[in-house]
Structure formats: structure tokens, C-alpha cells
C-alpha positions as CSV (number, residue, x, y, z in Angstrom):
1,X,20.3,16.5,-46.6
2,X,19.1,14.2,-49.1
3,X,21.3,12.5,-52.1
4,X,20.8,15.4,-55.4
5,X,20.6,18.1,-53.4
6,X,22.3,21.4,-54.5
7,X,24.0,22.8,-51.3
8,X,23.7,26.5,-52.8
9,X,19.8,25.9,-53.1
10,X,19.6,24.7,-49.8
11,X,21.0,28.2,-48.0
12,X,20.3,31.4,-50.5
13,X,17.5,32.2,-47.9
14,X,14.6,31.7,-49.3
15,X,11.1,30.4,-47.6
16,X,7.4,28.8,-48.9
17,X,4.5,28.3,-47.4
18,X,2.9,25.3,-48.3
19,X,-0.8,26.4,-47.6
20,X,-4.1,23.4,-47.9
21,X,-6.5,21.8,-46.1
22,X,-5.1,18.8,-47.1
23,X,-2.4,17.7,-44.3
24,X,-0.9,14.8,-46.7
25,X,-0.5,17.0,-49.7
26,X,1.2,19.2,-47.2
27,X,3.8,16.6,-46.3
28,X,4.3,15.6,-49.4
29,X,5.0,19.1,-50.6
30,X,7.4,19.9,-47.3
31,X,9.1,16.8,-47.8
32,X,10.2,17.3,-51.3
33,X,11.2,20.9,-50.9
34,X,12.6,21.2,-47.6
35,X,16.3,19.9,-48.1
36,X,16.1,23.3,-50.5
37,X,14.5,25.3,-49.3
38,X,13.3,26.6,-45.9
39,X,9.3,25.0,-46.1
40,X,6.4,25.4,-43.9
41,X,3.3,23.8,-43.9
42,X,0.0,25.8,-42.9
43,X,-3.1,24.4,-42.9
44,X,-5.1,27.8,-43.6
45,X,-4.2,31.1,-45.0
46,X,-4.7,32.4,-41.4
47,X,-1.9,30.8,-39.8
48,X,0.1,31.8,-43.2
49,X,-1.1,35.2,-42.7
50,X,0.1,34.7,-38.8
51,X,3.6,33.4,-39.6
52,X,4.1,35.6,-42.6
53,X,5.1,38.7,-41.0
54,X,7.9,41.4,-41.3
55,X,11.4,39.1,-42.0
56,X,9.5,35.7,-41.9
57,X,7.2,36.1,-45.4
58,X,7.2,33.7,-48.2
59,X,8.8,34.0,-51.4
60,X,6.7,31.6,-52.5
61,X,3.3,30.7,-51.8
62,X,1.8,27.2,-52.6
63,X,-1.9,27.0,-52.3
64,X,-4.3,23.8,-52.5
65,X,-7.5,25.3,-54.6
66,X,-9.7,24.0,-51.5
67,X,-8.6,26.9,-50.2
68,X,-9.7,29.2,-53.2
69,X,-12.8,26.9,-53.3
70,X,-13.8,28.0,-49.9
71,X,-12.8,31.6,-49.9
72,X,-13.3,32.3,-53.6
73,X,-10.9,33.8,-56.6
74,X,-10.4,36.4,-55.0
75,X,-8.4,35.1,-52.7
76,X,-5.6,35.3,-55.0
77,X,-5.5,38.5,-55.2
78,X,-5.8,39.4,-51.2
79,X,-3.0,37.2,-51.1
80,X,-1.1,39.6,-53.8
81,X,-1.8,42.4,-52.0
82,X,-0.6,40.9,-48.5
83,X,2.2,39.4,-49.9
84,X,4.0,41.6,-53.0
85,X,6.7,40.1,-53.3
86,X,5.7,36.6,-53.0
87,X,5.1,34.6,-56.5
88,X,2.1,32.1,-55.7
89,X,1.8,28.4,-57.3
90,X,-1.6,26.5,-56.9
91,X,-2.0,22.9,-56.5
92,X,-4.5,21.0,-58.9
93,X,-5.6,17.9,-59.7
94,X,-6.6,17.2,-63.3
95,X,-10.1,17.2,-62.2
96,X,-9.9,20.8,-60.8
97,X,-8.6,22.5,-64.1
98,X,-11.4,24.9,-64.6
99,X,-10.6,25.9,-60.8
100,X,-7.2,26.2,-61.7
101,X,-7.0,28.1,-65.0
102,X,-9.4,31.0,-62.5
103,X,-7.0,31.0,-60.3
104,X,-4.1,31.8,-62.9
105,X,-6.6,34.3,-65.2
106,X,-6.9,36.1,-61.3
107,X,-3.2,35.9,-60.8
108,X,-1.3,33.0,-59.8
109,X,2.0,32.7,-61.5
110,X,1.5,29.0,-62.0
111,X,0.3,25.6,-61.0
112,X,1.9,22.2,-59.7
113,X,-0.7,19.1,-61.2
114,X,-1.4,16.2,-58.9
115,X,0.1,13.4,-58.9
116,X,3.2,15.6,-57.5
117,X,6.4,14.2,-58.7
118,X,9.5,16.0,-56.4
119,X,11.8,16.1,-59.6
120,X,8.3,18.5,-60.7
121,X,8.0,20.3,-57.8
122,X,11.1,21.3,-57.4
123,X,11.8,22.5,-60.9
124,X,9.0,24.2,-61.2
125,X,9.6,26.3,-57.6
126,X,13.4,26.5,-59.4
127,X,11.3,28.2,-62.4
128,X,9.3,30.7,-60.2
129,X,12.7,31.7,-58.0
130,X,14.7,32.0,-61.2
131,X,17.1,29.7,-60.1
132,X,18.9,27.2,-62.1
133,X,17.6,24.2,-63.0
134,X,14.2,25.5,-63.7
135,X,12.4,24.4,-66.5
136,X,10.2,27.6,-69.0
137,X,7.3,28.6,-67.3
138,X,5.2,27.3,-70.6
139,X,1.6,26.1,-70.5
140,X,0.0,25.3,-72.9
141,X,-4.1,24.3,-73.3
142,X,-5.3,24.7,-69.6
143,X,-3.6,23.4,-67.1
């Protein structure tokens, strides 16, 4: 466990998928959540859809927007229907904004911007759990 990390975070039960093409944004995003919360990393929404089954789905859903950019918006909202319960945060670099602001208009609950800082990332999955130490869910201008 690393040094900060809140033992009650680390075992209310709770799971993510980190889902993108991208294996390093991946890590990155397993390594800053996993002492937290129980993370795994998928490279396609095919192996999420896999894994995600009967007690093993996500409460949260992290998505790189290559994935929307190769399946379309409406991905977002397949991914709503296969997952209810799940809350979904996309991953977007400053350059991807109009990208990113479809993807919240079609649905996603919010978005983590590249560069990915892990005091960020976690507060903002904190915010979309409802747990302490999350920050308002407030954005303002696009992304």
C-alpha cells in the first residue's frame, strides 16, 4: 500500500475498468488507483464487456476517447445500457475537447484531462463514487 492511502478506500469493494488502446495511459491510470481501489486494465471494450459480468462489473468505467473515436458516440450509451449502474469517466487530452464534450452531451458523467496527475485522478473517481475527499463535479467552459 502506498504512503496517503486511506485504508477504508482501499476495501469498501468497489472496481474500475480502465478501458484504451493506449497500454501506457493504462498503467498509469492502474497505478494511481489501484492501492484504492480494485483496478483493471482492458485494452478494448470487448474484454471489459468479457470481464464485466454478473458480480465482477465496474462501478466505474474509464474510457480513452480512441475508443469512442473508433466505435463512435454511441458508444457511450451501449456502454450505459450494459453497464447501469456503472458511472463512466473519459480520458482527454486538451486537443480532444470537442471529442470530449460529445462524449459528456451523449452521457458520460465526466472527464479526467491529460496530463493525469494521481492527486486528480483519484479525487475525481472519489467525486463520481461519492466518497470523501472528492472535489464538486463542476466544469465549466468545455472540458
Amino acid at each position: 500500500m502506498q504512503i496517503g492511502v486511506e485504508t477504508a478506500k482501499a476495501v469498501d469493494q468497489r472496481r474500475i475498468f480502465v478501458v484504451d488502446e493506449d497500454e501506457i495511459t493504462r498503467a498509469a491510470l492502474q497505478f494511481m488507483l489501484h492501492d484504492e481501489i480494485e483496478t483493471h486494465e482492458l485494452g478494448s471494450l470487448e474484454e471489459a464487456y468479457a470481464k464485466g459480468q454478473d458480480w465482477l462489473e465496474p462501478d466505474v468505467l474509464i474510457l480513452g476517447l480512441s475508443i469512442v473515436r473508433a466505435k463512435g458516440i454511441g458508444v457511450i450509451g451501449e456502454i450505459a445500457a450494459r453497464y447501469p449502474r456503472a458511472r463512466t469517466l473519459i480520458v482527454a487530452a486538451p486537443e480532444e475537447e470537442e471529442l470530449g464534450i460529445a462524449a459528456l452531451k451523449a452521457g458520460a458523467h465526466g472527464a479526467l484531462i491529460k496530463p493525469l496527475r494521481m492527486e486528480a485522478v483519484r479525487q475525481k473517481v472519489d467525486t463520481i463514487l461519492g466518497r470523501a475527499g472528492g472535489a464538486p463535479l463542476i466544469q465549466l467552459g468545455g472540458l
